[in-house]
PDB file of N, CA, C and O in Angstrom:
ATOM      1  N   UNK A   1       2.605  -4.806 -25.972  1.00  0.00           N
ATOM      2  CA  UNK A   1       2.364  -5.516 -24.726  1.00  0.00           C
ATOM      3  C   UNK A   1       2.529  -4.544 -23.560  1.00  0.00           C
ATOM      4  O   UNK A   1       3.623  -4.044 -23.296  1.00  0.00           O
ATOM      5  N   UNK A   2       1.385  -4.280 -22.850  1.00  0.00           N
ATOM      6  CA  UNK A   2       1.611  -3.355 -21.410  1.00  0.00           C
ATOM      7  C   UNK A   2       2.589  -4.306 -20.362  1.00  0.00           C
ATOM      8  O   UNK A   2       2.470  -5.449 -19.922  1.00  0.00           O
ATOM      9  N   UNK A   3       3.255  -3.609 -20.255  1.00  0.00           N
ATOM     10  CA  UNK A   3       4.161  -3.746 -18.740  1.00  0.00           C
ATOM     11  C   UNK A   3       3.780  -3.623 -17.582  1.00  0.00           C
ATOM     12  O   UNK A   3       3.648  -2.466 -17.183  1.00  0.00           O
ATOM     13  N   UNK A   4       3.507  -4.612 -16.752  1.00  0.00           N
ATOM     14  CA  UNK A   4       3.078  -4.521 -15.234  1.00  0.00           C
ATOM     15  C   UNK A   4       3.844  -4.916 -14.296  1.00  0.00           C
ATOM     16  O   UNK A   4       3.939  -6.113 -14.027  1.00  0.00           O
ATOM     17  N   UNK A   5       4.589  -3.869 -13.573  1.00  0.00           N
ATOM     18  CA  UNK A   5       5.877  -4.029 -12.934  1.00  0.00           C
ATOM     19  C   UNK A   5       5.294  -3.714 -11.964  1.00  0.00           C
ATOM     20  O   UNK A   5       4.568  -2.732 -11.807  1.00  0.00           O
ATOM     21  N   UNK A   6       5.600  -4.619 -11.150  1.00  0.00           N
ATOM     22  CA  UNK A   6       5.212  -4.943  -9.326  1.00  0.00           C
ATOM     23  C   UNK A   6       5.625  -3.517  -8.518  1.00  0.00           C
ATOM     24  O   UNK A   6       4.902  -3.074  -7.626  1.00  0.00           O
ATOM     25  N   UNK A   7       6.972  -2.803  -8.971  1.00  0.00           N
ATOM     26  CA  UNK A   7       7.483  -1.455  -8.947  1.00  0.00           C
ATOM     27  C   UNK A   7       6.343  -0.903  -8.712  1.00  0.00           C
ATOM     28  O   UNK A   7       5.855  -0.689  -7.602  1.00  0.00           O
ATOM     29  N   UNK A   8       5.774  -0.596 -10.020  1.00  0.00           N
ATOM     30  CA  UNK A   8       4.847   0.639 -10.089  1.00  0.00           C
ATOM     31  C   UNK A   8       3.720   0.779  -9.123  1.00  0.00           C
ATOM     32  O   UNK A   8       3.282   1.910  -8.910  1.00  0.00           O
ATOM     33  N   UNK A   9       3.107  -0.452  -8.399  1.00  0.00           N
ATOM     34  CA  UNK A   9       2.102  -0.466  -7.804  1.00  0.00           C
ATOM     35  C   UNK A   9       2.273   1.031  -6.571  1.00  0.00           C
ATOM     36  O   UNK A   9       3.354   1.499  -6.212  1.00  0.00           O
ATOM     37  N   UNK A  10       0.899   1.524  -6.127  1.00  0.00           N
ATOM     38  CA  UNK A  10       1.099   2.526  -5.371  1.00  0.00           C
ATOM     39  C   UNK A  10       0.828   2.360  -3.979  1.00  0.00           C
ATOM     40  O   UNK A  10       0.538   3.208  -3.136  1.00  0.00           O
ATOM     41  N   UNK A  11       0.976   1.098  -3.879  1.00  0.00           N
ATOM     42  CA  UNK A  11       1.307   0.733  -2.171  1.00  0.00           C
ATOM     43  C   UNK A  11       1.699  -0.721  -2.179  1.00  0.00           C
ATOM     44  O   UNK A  11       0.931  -1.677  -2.281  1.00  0.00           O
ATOM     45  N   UNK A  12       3.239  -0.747  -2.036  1.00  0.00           N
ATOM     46  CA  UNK A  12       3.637  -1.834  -2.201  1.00  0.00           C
ATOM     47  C   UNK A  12       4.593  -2.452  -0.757  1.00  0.00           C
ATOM     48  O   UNK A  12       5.093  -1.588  -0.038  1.00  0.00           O
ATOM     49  N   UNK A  13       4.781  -3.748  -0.436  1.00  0.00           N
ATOM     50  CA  UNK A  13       4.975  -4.228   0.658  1.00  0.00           C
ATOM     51  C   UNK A  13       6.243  -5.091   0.605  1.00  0.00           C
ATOM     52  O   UNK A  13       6.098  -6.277   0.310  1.00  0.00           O
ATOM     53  N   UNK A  14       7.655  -4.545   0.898  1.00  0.00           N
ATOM     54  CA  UNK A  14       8.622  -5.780   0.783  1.00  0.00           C
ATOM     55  C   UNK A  14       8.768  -6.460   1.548  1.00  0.00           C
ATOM     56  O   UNK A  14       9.376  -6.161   2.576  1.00  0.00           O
ATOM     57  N   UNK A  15       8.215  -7.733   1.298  1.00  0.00           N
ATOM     58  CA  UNK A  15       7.612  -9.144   2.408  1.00  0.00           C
ATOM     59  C   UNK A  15       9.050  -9.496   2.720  1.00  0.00           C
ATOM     60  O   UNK A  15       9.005  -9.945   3.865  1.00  0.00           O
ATOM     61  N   UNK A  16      10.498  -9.530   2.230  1.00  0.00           N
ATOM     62  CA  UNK A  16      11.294  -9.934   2.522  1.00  0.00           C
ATOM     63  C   UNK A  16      12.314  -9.006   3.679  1.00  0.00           C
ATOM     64  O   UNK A  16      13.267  -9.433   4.332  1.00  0.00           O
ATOM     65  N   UNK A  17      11.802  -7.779   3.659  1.00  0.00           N
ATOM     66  CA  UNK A  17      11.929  -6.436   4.781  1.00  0.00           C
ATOM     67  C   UNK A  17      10.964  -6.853   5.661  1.00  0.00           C
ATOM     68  O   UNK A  17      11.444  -7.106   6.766  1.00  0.00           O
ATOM     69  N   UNK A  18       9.693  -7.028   5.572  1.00  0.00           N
ATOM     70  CA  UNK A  18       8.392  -6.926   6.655  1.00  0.00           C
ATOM     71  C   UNK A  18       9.420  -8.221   8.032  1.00  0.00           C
ATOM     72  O   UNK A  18      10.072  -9.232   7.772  1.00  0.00           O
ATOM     73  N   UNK A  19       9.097  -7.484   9.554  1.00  0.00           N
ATOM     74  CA  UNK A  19       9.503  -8.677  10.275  1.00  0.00           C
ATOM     75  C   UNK A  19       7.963  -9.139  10.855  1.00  0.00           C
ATOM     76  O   UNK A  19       7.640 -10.095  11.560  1.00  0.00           O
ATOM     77  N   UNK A  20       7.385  -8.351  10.418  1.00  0.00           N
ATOM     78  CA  UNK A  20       5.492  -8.747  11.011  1.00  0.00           C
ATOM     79  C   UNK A  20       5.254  -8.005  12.018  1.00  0.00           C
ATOM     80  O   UNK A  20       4.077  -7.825  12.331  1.00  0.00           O
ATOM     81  N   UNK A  21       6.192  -7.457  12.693  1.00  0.00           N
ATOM     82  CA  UNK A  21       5.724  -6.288  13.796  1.00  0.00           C
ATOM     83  C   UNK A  21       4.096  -5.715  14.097  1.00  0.00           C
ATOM     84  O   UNK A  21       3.797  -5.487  15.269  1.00  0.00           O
ATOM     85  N   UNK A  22       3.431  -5.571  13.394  1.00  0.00           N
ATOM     86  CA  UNK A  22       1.902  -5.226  12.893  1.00  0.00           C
ATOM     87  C   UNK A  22       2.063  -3.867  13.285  1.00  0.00           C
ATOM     88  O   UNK A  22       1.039  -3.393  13.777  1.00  0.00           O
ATOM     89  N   UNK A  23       2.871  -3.227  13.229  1.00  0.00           N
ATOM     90  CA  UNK A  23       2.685  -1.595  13.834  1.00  0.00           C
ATOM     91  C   UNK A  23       1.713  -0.696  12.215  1.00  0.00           C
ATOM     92  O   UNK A  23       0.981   0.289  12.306  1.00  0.00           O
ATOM     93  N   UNK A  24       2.046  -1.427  10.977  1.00  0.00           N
ATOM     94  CA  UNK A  24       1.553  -0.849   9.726  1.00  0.00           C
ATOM     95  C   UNK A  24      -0.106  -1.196   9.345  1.00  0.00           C
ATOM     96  O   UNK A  24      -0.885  -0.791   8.482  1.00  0.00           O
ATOM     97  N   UNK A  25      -0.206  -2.426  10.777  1.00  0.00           N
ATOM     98  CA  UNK A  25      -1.609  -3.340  10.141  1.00  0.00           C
ATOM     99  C   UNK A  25      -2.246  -2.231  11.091  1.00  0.00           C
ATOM    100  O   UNK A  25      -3.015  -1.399  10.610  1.00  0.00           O
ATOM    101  N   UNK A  26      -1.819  -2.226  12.860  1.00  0.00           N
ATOM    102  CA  UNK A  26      -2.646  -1.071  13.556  1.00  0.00           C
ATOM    103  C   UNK A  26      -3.073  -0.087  13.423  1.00  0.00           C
ATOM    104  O   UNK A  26      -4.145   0.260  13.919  1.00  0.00           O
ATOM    105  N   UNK A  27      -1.964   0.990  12.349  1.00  0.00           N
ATOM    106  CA  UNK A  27      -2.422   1.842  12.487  1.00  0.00           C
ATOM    107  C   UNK A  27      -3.306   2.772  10.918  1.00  0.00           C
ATOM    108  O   UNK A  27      -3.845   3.865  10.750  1.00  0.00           O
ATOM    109  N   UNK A  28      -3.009   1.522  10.044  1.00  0.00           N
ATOM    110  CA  UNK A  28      -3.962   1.908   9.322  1.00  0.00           C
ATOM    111  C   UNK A  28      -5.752   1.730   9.855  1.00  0.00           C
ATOM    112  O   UNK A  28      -6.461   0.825  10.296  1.00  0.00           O
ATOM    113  N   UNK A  29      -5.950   3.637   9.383  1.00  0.00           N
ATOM    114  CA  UNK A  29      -6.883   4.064   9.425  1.00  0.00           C
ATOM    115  C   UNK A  29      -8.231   3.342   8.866  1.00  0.00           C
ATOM    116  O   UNK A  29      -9.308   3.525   9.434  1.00  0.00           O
ATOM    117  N   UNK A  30      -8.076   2.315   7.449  1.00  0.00           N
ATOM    118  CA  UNK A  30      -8.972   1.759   6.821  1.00  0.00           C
ATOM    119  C   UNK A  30      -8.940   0.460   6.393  1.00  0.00           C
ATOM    120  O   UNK A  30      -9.425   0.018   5.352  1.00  0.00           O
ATOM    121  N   UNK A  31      -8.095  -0.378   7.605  1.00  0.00           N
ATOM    122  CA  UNK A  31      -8.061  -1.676   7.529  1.00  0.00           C
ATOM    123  C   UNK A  31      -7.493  -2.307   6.392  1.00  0.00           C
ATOM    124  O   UNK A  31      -7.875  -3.404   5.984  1.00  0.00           O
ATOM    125  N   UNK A  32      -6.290  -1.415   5.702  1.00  0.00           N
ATOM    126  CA  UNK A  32      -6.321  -2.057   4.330  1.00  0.00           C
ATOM    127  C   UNK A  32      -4.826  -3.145   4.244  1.00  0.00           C
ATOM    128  O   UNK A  32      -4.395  -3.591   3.181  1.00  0.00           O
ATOM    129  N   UNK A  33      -4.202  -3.417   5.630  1.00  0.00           N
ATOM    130  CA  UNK A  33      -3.455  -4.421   5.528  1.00  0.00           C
ATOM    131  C   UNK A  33      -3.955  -5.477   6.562  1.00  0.00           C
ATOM    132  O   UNK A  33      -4.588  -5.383   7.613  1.00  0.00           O
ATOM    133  N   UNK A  34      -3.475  -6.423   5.922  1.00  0.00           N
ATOM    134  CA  UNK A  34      -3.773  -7.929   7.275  1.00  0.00           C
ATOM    135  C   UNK A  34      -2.368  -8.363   7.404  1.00  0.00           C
ATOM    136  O   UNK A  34      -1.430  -8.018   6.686  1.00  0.00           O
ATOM    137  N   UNK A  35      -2.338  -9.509   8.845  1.00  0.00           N
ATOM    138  CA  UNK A  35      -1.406  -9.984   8.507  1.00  0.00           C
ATOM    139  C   UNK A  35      -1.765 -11.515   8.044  1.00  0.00           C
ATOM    140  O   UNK A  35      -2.820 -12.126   8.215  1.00  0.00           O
ATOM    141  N   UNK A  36      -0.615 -11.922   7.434  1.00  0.00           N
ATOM    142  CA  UNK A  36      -0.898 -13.191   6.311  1.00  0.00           C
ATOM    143  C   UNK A  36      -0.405 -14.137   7.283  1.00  0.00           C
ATOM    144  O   UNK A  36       0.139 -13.749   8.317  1.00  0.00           O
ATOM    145  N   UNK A  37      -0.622 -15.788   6.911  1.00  0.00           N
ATOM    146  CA  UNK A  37      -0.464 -17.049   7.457  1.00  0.00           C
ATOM    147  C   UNK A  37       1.442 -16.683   7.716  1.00  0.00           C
ATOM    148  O   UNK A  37       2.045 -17.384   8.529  1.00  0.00           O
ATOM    149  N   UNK A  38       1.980 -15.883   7.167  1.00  0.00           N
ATOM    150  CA  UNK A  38       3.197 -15.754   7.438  1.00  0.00           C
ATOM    151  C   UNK A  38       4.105 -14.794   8.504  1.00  0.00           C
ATOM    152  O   UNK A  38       5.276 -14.426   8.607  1.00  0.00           O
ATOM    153  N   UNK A  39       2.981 -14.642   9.143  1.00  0.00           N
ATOM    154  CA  UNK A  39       2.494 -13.303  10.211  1.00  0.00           C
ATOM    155  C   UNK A  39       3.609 -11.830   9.596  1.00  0.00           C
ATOM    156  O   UNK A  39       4.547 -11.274  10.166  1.00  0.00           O
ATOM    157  N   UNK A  40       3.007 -11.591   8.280  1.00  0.00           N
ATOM    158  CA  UNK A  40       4.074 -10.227   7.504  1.00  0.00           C
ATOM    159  C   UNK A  40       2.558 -10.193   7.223  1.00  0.00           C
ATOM    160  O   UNK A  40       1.627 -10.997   7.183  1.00  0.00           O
ATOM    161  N   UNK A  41       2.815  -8.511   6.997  1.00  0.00           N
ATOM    162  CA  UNK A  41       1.920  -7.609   6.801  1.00  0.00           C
ATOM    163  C   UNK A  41       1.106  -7.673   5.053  1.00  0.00           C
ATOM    164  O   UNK A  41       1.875  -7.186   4.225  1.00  0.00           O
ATOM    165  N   UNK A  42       0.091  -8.046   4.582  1.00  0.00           N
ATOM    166  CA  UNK A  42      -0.442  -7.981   3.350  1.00  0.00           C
ATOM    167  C   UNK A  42      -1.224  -7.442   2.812  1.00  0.00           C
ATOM    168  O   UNK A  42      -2.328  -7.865   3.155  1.00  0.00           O
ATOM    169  N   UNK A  43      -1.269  -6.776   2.191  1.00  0.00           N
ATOM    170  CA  UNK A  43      -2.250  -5.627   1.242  1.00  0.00           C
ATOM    171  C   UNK A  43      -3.396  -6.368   0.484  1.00  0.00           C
ATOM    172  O   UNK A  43      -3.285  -7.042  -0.540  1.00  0.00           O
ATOM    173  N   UNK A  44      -4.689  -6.059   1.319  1.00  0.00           N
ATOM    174  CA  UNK A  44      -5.905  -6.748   0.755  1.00  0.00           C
ATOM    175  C   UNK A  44      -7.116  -5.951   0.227  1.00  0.00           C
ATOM    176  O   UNK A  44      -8.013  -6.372  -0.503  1.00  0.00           O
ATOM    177  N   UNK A  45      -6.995  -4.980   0.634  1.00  0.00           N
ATOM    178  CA  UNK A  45      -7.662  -3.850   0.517  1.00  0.00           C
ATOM    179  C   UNK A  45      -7.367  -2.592  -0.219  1.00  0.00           C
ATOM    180  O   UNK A  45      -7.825  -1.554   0.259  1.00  0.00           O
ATOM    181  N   UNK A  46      -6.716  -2.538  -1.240  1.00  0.00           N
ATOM    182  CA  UNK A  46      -6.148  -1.114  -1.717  1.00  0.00           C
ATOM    183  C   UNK A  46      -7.413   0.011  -2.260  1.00  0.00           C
ATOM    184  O   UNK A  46      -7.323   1.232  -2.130  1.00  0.00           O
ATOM    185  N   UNK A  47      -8.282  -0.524  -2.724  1.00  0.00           N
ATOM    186  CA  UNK A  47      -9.784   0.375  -2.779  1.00  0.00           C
ATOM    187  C   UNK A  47      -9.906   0.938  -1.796  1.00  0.00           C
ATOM    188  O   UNK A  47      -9.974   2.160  -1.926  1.00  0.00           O
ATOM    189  N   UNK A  48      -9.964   0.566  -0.839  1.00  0.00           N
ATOM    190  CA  UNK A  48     -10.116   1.455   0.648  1.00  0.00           C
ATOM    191  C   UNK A  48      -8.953   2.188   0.639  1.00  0.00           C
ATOM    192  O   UNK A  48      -9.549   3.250   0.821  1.00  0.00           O
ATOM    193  N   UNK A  49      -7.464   2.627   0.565  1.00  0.00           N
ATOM    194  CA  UNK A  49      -6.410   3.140   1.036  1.00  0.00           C
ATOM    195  C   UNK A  49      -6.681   4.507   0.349  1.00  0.00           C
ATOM    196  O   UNK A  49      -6.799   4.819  -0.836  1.00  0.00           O
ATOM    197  N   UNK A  50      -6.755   5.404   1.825  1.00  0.00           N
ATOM    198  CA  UNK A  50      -7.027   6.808   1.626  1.00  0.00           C
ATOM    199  C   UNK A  50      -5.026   7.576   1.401  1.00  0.00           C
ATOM    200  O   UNK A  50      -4.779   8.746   1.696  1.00  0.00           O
ATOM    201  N   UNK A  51      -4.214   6.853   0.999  1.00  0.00           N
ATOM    202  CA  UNK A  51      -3.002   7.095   0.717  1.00  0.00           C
ATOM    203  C   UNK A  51      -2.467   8.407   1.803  1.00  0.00           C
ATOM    204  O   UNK A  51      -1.897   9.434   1.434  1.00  0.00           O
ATOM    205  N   UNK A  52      -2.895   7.975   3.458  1.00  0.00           N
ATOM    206  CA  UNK A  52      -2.430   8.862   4.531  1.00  0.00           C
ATOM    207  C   UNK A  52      -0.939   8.894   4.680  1.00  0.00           C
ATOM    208  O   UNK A  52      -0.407   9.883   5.185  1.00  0.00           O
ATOM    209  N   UNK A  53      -0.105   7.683   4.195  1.00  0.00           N
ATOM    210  CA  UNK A  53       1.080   7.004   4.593  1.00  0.00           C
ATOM    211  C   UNK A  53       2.093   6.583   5.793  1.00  0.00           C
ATOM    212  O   UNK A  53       3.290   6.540   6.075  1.00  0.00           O
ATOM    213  N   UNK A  54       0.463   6.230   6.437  1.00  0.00           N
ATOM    214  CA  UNK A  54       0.639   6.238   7.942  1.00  0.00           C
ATOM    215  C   UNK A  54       2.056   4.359   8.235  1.00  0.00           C
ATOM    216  O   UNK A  54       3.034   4.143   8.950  1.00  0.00           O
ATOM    217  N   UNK A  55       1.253   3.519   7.167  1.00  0.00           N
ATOM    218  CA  UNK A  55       2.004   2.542   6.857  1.00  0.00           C
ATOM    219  C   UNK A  55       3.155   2.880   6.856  1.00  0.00           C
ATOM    220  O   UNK A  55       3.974   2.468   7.677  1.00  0.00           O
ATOM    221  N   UNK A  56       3.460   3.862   5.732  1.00  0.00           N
ATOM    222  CA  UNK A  56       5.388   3.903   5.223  1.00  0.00           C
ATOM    223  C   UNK A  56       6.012   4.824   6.560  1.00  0.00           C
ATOM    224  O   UNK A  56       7.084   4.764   7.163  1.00  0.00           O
ATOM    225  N   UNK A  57       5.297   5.338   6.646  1.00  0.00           N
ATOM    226  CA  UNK A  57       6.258   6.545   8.167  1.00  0.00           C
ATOM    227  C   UNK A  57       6.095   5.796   9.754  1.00  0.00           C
ATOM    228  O   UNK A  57       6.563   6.486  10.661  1.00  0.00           O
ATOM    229  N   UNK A  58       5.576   4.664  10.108  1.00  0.00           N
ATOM    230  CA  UNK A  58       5.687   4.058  10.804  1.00  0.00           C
ATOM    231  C   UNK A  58       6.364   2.658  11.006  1.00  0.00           C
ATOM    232  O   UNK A  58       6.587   2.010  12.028  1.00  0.00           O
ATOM    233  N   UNK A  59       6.619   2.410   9.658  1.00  0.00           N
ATOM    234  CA  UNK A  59       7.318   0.929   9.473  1.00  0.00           C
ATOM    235  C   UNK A  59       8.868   0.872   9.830  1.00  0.00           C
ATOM    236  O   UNK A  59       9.775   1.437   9.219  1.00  0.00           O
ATOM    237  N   UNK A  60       8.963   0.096  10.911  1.00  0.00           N
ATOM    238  CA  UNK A  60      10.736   0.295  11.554  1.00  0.00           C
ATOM    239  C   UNK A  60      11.773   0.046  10.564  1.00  0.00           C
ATOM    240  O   UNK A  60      12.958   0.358  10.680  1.00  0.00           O
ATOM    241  N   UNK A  61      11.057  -0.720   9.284  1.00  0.00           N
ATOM    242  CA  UNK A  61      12.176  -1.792   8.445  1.00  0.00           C
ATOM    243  C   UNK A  61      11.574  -1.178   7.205  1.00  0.00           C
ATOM    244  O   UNK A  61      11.214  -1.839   6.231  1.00  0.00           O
ATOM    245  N   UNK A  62      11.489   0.154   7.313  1.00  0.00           N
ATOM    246  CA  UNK A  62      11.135   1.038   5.804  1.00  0.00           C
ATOM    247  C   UNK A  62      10.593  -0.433   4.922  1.00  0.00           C
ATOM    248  O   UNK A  62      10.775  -0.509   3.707  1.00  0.00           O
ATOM    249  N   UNK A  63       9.971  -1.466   5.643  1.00  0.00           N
ATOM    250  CA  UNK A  63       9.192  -2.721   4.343  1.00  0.00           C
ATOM    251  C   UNK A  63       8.019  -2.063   3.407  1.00  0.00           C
ATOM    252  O   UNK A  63       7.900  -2.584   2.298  1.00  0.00           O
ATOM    253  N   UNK A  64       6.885  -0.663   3.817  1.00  0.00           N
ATOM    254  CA  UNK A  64       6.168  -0.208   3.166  1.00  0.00           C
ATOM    255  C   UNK A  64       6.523   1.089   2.018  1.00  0.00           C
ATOM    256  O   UNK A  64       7.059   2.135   2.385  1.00  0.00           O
ATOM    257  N   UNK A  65       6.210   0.877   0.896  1.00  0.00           N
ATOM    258  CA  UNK A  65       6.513   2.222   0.398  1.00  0.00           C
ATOM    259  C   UNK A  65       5.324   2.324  -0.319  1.00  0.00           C
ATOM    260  O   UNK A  65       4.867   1.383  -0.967  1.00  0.00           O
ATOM    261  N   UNK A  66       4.581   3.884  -0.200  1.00  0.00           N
ATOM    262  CA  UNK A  66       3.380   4.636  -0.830  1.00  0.00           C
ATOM    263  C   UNK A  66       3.942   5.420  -2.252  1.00  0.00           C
ATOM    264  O   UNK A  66       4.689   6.398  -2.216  1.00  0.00           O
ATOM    265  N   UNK A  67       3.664   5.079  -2.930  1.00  0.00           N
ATOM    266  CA  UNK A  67       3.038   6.238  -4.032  1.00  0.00           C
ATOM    267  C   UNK A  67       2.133   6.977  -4.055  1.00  0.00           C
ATOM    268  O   UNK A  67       1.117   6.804  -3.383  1.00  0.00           O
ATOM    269  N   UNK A  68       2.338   8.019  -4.893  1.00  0.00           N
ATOM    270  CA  UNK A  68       1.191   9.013  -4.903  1.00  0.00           C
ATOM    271  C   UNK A  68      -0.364   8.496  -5.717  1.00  0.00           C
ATOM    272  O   UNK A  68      -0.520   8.093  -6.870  1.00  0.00           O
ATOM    273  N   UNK A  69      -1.229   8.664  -4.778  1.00  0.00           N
ATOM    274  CA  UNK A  69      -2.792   7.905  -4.983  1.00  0.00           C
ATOM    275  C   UNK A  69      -2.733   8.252  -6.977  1.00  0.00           C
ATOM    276  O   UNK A  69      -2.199   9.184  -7.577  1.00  0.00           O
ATOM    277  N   UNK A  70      -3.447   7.171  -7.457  1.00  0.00           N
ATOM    278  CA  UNK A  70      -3.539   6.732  -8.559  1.00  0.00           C
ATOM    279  C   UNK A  70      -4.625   7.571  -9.074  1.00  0.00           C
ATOM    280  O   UNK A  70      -5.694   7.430  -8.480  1.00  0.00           O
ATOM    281  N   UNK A  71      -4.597   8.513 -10.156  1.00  0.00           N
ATOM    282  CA  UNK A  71      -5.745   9.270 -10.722  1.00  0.00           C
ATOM    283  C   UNK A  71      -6.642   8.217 -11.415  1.00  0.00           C
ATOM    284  O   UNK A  71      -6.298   7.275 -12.128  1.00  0.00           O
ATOM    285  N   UNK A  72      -7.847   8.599 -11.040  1.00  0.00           N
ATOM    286  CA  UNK A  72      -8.851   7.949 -12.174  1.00  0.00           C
ATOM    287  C   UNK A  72      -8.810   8.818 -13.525  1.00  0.00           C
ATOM    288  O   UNK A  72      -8.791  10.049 -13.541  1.00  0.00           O
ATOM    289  N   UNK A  73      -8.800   7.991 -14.649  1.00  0.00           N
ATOM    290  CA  UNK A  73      -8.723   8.579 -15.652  1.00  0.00           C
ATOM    291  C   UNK A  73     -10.073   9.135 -15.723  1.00  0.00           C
ATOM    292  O   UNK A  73     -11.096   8.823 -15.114  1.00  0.00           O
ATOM    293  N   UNK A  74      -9.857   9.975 -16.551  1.00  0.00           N
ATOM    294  CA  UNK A  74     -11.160  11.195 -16.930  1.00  0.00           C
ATOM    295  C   UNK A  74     -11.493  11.708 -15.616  1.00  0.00           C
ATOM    296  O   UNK A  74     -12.662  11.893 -15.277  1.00  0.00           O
ATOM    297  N   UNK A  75     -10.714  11.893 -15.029  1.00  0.00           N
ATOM    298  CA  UNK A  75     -10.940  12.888 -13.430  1.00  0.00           C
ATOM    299  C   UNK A  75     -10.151  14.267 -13.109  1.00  0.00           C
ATOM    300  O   UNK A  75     -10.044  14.894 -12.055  1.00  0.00           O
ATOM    301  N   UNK A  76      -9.444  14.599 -14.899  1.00  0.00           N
ATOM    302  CA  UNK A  76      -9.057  15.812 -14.699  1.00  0.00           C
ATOM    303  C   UNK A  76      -9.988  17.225 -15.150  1.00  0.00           C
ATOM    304  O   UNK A  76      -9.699  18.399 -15.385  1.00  0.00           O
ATOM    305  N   UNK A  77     -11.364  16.350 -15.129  1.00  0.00           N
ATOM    306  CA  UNK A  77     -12.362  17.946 -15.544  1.00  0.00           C
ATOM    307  C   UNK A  77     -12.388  17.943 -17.333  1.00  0.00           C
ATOM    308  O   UNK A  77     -13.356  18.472 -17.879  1.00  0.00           O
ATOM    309  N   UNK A  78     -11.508  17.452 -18.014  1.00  0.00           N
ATOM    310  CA  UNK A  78     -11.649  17.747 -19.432  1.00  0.00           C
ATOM    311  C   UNK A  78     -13.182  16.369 -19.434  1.00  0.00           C
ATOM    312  O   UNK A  78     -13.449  15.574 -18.533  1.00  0.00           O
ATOM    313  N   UNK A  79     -13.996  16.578 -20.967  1.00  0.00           N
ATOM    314  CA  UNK A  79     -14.659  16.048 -21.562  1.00  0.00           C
ATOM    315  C   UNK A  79     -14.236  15.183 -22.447  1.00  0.00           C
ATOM    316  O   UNK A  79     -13.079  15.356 -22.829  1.00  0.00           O
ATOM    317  N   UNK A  80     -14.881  14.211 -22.938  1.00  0.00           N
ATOM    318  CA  UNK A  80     -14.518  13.408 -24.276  1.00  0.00           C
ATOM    319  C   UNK A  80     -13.727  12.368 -23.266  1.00  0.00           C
ATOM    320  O   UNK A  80     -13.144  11.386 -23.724  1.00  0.00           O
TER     321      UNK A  80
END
């Protein structure tokens, strides 16, 4: 059984840190947070996130944390 731990995701949002400030929704570069009916910041877009980490180094309440952008598999040049 694969394990899918909310952890691992590579841009993740602690809604219970977020105070909604929108300083993380402004200044992303590629629109990839909104804010939700709960006016906290929500990740709708992660296809678009050019992983700048403009989110995590601007957030007053450290609520964003980036991981390092997710390799596509078979994108290290080997064949097969």
């Amino acid at each position: 059984m694969a394990k899918n731990n909310h952890n691992e995701r590579p841009l993740r949002i602690f809604e219970e840190w977020c105070k909604g400030c929108g300083i993380c929704i402004a200044f992303c570069p590629k629109g990839v947070l909104v804010q939700n009916h709960q006016g906290k910041a929500e990740l709708v877009r992660l296809e678009d996130c050019i992983y700048c980490r403009l989110c995590e180094l601007l957030c007053p309440d450290f609520a964003v944390t980036v991981r390092k952008k997710p390799e596509a598999k078979g994108s290290d040049g080997e064949e097969g």
